[in-house]
C-alpha positions as CSV (number, residue, x, y, z in Angstrom):
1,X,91.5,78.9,57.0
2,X,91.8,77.3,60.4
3,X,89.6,74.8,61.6
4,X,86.8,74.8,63.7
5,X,88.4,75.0,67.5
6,X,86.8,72.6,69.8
7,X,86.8,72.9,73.8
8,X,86.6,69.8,75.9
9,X,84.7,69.8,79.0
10,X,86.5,69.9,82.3
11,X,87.7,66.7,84.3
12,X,85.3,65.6,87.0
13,X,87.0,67.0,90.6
14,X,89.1,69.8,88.7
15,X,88.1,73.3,90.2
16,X,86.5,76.3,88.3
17,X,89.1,78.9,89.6
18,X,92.2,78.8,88.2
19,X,95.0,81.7,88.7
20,X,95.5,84.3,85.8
21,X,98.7,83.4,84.1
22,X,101.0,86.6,84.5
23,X,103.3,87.2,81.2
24,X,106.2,88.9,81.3
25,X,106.6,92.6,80.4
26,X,108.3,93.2,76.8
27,X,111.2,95.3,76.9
28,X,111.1,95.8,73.5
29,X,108.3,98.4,73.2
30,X,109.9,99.8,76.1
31,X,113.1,100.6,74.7
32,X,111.9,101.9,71.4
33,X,109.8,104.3,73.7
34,X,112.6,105.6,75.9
35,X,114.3,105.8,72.4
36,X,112.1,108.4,71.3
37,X,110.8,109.6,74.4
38,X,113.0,109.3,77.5
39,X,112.6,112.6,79.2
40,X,108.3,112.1,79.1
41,X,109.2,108.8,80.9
42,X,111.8,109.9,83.2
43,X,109.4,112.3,84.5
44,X,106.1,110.1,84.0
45,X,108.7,108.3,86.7
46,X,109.0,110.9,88.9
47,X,105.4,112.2,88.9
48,X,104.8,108.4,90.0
49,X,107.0,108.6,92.5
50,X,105.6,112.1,93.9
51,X,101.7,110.6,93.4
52,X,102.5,107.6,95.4
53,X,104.7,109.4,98.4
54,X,101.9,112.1,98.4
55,X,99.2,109.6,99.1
56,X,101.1,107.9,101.5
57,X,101.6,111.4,103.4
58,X,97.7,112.4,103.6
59,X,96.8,108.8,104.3
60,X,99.2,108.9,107.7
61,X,98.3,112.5,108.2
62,X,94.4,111.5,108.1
63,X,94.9,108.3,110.1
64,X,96.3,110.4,112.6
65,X,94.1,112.8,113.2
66,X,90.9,110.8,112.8
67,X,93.0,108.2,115.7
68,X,93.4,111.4,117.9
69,X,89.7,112.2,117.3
70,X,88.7,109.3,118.4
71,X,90.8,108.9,121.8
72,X,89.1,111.9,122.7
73,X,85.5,111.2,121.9
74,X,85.8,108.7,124.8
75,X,85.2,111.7,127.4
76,X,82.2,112.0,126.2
77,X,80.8,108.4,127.4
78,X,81.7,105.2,128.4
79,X,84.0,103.2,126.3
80,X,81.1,100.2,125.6
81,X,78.8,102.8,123.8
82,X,81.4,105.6,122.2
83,X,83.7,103.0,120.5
84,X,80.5,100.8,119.1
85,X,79.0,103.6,117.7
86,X,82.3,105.2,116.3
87,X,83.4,101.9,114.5
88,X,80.0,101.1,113.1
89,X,79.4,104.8,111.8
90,X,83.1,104.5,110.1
91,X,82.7,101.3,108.9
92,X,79.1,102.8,107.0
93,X,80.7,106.0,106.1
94,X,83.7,103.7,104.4
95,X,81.7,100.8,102.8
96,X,79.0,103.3,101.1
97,X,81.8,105.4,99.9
98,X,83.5,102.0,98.1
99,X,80.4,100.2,97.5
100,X,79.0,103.2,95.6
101,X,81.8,104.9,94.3
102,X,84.5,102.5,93.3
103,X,84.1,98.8,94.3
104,X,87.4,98.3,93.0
105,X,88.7,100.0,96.3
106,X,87.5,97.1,98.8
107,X,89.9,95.0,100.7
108,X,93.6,95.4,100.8
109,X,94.7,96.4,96.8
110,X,97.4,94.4,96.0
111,X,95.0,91.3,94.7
112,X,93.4,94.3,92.3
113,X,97.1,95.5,91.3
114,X,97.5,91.7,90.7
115,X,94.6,91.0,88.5
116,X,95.2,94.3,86.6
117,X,99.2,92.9,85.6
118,X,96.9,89.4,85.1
119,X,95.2,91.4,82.0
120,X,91.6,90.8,83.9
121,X,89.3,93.7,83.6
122,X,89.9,96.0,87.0
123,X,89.5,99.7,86.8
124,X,92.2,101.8,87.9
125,X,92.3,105.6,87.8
126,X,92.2,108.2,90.2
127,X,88.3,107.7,91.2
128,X,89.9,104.5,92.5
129,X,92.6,105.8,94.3
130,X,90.7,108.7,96.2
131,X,87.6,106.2,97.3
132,X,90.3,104.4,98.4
133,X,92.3,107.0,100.6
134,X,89.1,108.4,101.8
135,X,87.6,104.9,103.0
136,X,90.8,103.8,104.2
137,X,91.0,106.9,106.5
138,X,88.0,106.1,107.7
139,X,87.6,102.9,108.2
140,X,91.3,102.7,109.9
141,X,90.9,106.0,111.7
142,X,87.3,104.6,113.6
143,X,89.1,100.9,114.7
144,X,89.5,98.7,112.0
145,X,92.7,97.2,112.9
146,X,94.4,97.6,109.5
147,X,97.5,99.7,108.0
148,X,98.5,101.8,105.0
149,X,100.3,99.3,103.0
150,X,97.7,98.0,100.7
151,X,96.0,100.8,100.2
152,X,99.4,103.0,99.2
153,X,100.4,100.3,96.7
154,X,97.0,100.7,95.2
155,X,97.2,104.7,95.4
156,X,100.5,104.5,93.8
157,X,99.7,102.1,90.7
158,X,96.5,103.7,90.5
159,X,99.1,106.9,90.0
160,X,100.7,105.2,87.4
161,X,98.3,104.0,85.1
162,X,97.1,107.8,84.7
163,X,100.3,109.1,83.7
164,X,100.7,105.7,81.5
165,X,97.1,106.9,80.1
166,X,98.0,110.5,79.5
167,X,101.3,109.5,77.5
168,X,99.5,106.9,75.7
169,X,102.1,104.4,76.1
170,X,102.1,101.3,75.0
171,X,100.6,98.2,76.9
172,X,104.1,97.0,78.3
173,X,105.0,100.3,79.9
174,X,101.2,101.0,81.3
175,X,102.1,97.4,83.2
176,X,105.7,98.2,84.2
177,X,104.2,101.9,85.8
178,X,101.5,100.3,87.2
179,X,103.4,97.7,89.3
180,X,106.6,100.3,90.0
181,X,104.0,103.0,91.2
182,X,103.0,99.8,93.7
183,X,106.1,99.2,94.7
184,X,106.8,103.1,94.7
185,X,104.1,102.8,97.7
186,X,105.8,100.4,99.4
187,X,108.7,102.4,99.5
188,X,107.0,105.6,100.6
189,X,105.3,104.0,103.7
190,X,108.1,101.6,104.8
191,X,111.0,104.6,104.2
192,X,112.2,101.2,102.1
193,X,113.4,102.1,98.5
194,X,115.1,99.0,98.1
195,X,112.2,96.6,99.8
196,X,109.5,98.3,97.1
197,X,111.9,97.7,94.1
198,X,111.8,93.9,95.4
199,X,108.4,93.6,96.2
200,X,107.2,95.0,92.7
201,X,109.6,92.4,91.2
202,X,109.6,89.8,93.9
203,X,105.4,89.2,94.2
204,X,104.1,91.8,91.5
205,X,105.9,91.3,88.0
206,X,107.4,88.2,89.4
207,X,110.9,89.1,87.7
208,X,112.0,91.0,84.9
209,X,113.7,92.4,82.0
210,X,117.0,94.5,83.3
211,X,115.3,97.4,81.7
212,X,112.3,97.1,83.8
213,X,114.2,96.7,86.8
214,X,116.1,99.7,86.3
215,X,112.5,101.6,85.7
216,X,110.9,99.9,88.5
217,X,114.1,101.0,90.5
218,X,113.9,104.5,89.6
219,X,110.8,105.1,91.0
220,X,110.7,103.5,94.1
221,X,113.8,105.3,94.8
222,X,112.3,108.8,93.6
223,X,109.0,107.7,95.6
224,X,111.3,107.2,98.9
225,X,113.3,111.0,97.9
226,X,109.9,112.3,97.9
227,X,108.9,111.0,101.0
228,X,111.7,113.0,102.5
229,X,111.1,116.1,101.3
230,X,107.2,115.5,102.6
231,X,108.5,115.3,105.8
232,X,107.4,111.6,106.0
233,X,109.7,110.8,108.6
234,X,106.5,109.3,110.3
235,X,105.1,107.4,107.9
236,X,105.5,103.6,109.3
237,X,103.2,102.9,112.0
238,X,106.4,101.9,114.1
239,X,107.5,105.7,115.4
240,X,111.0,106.0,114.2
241,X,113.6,107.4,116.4
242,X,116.2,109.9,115.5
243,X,119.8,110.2,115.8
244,X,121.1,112.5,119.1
245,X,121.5,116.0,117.3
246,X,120.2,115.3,113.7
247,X,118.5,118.1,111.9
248,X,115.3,118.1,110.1
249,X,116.3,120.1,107.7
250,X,118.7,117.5,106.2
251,X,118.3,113.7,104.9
252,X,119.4,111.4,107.9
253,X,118.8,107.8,108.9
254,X,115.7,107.2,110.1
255,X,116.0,104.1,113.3
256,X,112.7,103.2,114.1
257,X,114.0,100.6,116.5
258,X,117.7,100.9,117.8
259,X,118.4,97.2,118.1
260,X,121.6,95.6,120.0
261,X,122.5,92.0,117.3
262,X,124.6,89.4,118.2
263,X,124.7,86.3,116.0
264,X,126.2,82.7,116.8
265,X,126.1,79.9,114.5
266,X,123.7,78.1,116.8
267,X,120.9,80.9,116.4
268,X,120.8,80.6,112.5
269,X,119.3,76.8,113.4
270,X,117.0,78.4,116.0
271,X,115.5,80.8,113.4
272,X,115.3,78.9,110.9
273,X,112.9,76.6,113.0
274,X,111.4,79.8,114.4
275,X,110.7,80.3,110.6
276,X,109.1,77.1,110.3
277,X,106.7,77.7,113.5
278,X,105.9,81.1,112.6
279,X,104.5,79.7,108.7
280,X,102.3,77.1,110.4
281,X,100.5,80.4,112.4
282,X,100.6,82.4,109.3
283,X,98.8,80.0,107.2
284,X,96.5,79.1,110.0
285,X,95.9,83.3,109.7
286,X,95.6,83.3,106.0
287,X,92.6,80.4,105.8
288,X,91.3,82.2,108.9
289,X,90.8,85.0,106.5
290,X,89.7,83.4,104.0
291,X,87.2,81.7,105.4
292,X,85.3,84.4,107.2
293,X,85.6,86.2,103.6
294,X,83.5,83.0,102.4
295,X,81.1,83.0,104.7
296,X,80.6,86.9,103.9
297,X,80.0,85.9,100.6
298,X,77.5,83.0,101.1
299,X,75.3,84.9,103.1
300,X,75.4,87.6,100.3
301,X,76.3,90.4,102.7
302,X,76.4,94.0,101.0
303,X,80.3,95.6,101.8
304,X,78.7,98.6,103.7
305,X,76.6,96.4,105.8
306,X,79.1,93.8,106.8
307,X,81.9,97.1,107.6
308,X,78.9,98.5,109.9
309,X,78.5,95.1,111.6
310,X,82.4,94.3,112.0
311,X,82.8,98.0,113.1
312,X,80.5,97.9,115.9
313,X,81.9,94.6,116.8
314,X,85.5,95.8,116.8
315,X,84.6,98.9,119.2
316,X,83.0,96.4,121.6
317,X,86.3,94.5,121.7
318,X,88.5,97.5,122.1
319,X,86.1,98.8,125.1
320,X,86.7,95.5,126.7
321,X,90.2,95.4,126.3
322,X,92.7,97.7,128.5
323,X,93.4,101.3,127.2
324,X,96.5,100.2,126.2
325,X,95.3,98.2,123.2
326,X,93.9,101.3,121.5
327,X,97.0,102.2,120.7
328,X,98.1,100.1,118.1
329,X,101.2,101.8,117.1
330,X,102.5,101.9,120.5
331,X,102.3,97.8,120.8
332,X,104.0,97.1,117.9
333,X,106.6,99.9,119.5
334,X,106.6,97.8,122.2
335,X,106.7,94.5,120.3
336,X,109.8,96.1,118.0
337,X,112.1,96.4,121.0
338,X,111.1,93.6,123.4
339,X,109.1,95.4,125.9
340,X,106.8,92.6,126.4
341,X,106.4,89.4,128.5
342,X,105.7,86.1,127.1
343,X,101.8,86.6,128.7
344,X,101.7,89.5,126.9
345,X,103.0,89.1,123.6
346,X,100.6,86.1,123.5
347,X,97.6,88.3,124.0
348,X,98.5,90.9,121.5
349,X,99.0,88.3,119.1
350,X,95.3,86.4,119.9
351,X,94.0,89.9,120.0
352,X,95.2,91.2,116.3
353,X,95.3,87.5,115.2
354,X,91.3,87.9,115.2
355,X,90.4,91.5,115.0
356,X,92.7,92.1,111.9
357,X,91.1,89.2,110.2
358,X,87.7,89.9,110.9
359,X,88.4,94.1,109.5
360,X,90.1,92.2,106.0
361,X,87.4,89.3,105.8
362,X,84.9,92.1,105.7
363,X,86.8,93.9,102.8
364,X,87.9,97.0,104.4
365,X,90.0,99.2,102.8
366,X,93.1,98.6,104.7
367,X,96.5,97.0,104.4
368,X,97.9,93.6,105.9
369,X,101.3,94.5,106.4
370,X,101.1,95.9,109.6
371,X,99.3,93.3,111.2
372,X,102.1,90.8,110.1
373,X,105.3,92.5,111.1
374,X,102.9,92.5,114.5
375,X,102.4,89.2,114.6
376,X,105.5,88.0,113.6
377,X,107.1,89.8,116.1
378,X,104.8,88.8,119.2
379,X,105.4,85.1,118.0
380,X,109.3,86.0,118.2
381,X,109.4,87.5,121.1
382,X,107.2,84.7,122.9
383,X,109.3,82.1,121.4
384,X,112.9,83.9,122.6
385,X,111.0,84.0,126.3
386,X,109.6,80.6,126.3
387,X,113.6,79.7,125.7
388,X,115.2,81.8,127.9
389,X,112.1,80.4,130.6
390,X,113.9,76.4,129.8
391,X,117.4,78.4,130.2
392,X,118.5,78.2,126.9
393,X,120.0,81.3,125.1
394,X,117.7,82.9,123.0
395,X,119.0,84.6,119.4
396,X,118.7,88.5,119.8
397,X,117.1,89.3,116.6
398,X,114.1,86.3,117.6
399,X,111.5,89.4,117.2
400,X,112.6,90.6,113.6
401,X,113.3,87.1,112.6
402,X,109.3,86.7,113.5
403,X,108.5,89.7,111.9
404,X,109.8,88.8,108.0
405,X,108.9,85.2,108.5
406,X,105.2,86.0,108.8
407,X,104.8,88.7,106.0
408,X,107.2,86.0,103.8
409,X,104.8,83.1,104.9
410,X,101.3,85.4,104.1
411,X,102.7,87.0,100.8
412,X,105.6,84.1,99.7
413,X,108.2,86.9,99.1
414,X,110.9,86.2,101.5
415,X,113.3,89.0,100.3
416,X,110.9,91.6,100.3
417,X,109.8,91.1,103.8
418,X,113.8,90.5,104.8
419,X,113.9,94.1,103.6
420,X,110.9,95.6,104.7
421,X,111.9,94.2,108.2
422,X,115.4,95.3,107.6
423,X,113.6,99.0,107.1
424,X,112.4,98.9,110.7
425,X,116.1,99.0,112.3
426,X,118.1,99.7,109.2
427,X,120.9,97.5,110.9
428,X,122.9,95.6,108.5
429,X,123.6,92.5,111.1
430,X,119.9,91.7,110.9
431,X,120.1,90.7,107.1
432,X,121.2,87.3,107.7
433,X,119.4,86.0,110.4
434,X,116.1,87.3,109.1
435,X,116.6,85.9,105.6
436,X,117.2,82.6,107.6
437,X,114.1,82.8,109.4
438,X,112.4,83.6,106.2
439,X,114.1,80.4,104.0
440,X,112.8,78.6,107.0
441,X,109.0,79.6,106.7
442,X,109.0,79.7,102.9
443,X,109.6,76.3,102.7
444,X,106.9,75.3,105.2
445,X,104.6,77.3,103.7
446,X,104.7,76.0,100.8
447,X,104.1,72.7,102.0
448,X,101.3,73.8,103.4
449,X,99.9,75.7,100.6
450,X,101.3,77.0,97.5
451,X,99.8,80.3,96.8
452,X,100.1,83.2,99.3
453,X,97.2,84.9,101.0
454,X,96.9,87.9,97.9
455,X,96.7,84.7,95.3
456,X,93.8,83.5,97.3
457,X,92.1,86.6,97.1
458,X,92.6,87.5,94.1
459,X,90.9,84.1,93.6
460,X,88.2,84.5,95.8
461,X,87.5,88.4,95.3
462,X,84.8,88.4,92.5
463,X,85.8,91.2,89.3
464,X,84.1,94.6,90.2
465,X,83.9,94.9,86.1
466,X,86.1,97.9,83.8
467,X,87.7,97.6,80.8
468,X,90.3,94.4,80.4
469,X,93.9,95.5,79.5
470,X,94.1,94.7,75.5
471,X,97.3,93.5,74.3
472,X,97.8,94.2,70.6
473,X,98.2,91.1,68.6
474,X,97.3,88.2,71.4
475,X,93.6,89.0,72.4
476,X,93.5,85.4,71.6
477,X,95.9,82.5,72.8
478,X,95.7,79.0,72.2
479,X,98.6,78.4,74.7
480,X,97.5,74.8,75.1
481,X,96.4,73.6,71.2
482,X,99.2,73.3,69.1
483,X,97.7,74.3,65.9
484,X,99.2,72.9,62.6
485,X,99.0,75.6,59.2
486,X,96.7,73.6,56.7
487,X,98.4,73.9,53.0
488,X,97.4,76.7,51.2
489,X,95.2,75.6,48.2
490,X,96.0,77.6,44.9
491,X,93.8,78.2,41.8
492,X,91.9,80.5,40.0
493,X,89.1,80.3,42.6
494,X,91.7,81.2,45.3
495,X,93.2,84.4,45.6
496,X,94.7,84.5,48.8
497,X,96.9,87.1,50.7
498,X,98.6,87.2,54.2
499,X,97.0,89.2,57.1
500,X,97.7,92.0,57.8
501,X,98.7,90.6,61.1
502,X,101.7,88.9,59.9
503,X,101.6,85.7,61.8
504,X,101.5,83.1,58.7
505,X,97.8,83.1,58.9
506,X,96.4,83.3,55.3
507,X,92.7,84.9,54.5
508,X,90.5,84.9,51.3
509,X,89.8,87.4,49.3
């Protein structure tokens, strides 16, 4: 029998939280399952696919009409008492509905996705997902300054780990379907099939069996078909533009931004500078963040009452801002294609710099997304006008180049947001300049610090509680003991058999 197993204290200065290791999914179970079962997983797929694009479609829908609502509530008073009183009822509304009904729903999703592939105990389901698309309509329709990113990747994985549930599949597949119907929603609010396959690789699973990939790949691709026939040609907060005579009866190229690229060798230097500027902002942005979302937690602030409070707040800053800022969609329109003066795109970027921090520090149900390709892009577009103002040519794809750096500073997944930005234009000639820009802040954001913002809360964010995710055969791991098999002892007082476990472990009788 083994030994008694003996745990030594932890060093003086080490830190109590330590990030879940995240194992690789077996292909092995996988394949015998697609042996025996392919068509229930091609369509458990699909279903995925449709559950996630679905989501994504009422979320928008709701966003917009709750945002319409709300413009027009200000005839009925002045801006300092109707936008107070909107965001601080909204943010009530949302936190009660997530404090009470799924606490798992709070913040942006992806850290929860991200624990659930870490095996630590996060409930998933569709309780979860409809708190969370209810909240989030809520809380982002009555001013909290967030998008539909976070909350669609939780929707969709929350969509995949029910049709993992009803198949009973095994463990690998539940975690395969749970991080492709997260990248699935990626794919159904960016109209980016290609930028969720890499995100759910790139940050989720952290790379993968070719099996996998080809899974993952299926559905995000399916999740972005279904988004067409939705009609969610509108889904991205940036209003896409289409071509002169297109039909919307057929599938078409969707150009959110119709962008004009020239690149020279010198500009690949530029960005990749750029790169390293707009990382040192985005990690200021990420401990900014985090640190409100500590000092939440020390003073022991329930969710609904800190949503109320940063609610009102929020509708006191957008009264005293000009009209123009309650329009959120329309500035990062404006950012997108350049619209802006350095002044400008300086004050847009202070502005959602703080308000969008403030909304996630308080643990809205909202995504982060947004906000960065926002950011990013103001700190591009100031830093191609604070050139051209010292006469110097500026690179033409400066804004973009801002746009992927930021999201691949905050989230350390420079392909993803290379893609994801790429999604906004859908011009090829961006590809390389963007990647560039994203190298560039990569590496100084990892000198900075070396997890991204979604590590840091999944740190931070204490476990709402639910059932871990067992894996058969490894509840426990002694990763970091090497264990030596003691010899067996044989004799007529030992009768001794292997486990039924198989693993060269012996047992008495």
């Amino acid at each position: 029998m083994l030994g008694r197993l003996r745990l030594t204290p932890r060093p003086a200065g080490t830190t109590a939280l330590r990030l879940p290791r995240l194992e690789p999914v077996r292909s092995t179970s996988i394949r015998q399952l697609l042996e025996h079962r392919w068509l229930v997983v091609v369509l458990a797929l699909i279903v995925t696919g449709l559950g996630a694009a679905t989501a994504a479609l009422v979320f928008r829908s709701g966003l917009d009409g709750l945002g319409r609502w709300r413009i027009h509530m200000l005839e009925l008073g002045p801006r300092w008492l109707v936008l107070p009183a909107i965001g601080g009822g909204g943010g009530l509304v949302a936190g009660l509905l997530v404090q009470l009904l799924a606490p798992a729903a709070q913040g942006s999703g992806i850290p929860q996705v991200m624990q659930f592939l870490r095996r630590q105990p996060i409930p998933m389901g569709f309780q979860v997902a409809a708190v969370k698309l209810v909240a989030g309509i809520v809380a982002i329709g009555s001013g909290f300054p967030l998008g539909p990113s976070g909350p669609s990747v939780q929707m969709g994985s929350s969509v995949g780990w029910e049709m993992a549930r009803l198949l009973r599949a095994p463990n690998a597949f539940r975690r395969l379907i749970v991080a492709a119907g997260g990248g699935a929603g990626i794919a159904a609010v960016f109209r980016a099939p290609i930028g969720g396959f890499l995100y759910a690789l790139e940050e989720l699973l952290q790379g993968a069996r070719p099996v996998v990939m080809l899974l993952v790949l299926v559905t995000t691709f399916w999740a972005d078909t279904w988004a067409d026939l939705l009609g969610l040609a509108r889904l991205v907060n940036l209003e896409p533009e289409s071509g002169v005579g297109a039909s919307d009866s057929i599938f078409q190229l969707q150009r959110q931004v119709m962008a004009f690229v020239v690149v020279r060798p010198i500009d690949l230097l530029w960005l990749f500078l750029l790169g390293a500027l707009v990382a040192m902002a985005a990690e200021l942005y990420c401990r900014y963040v985090m640190g409100l979302q500590r000092l939440r937690q020390s003073w022991r602030i329930p969710l609904a009452g800190a949503m109320t409070a940063t609610g009102t707040l929020l509708g006191l800053v957008d009264a005293w801002l000009p009209p123009d800022f309650l329009n959120r969609a329309g500035i990062r329109q404006a950012i997108a294609e350049g619209d802006v003066d350095l002044a400008k795109a300086l004050a847009i970027f202070l502005v959602v710099f703080l308000t969008t921090g403030m909304a996630a520090a308080a643990g809205t149900p909202g995504g982060l997304f947004a906000p960065m390709l926002t950011l990013g892009g103001a700190l591009g577009l100031a830093a191609a006008a604070a050139l051209e103002q010292l006469g110097l040519a500026a690179p033409s794809t400066a804004v973009f180049a801002g746009m992927g750096a930021f999201m691949a500073a905050c989230a350390r997944a420079p392909i993803s947001a290379t893609f994801l930005t790429f999604a906004v234009t859908k011009e090829l000639l961006i590809l390389r300049p963007v990647l560039v820009a994203c190298l560039g802040s990569l590496v100084m954001a990892r000198l900075l610090h070396p997890q991204s913002l979604f590590k840091r809360l999944m740190l931070q964010t204490p476990s709402p509680g639910g059932p871990a995710e067992p894996d058969a055969g490894s509840s426990l791991r002694l990763n970091s003991v090497p264990l030596r098999p003691r010899p067996l002892e044989t004799g007529p007082d030992h009768n001794l058999q292997r486990t039924p476990g198989g693993d060269g472990q012996t047992g008495s009788t």
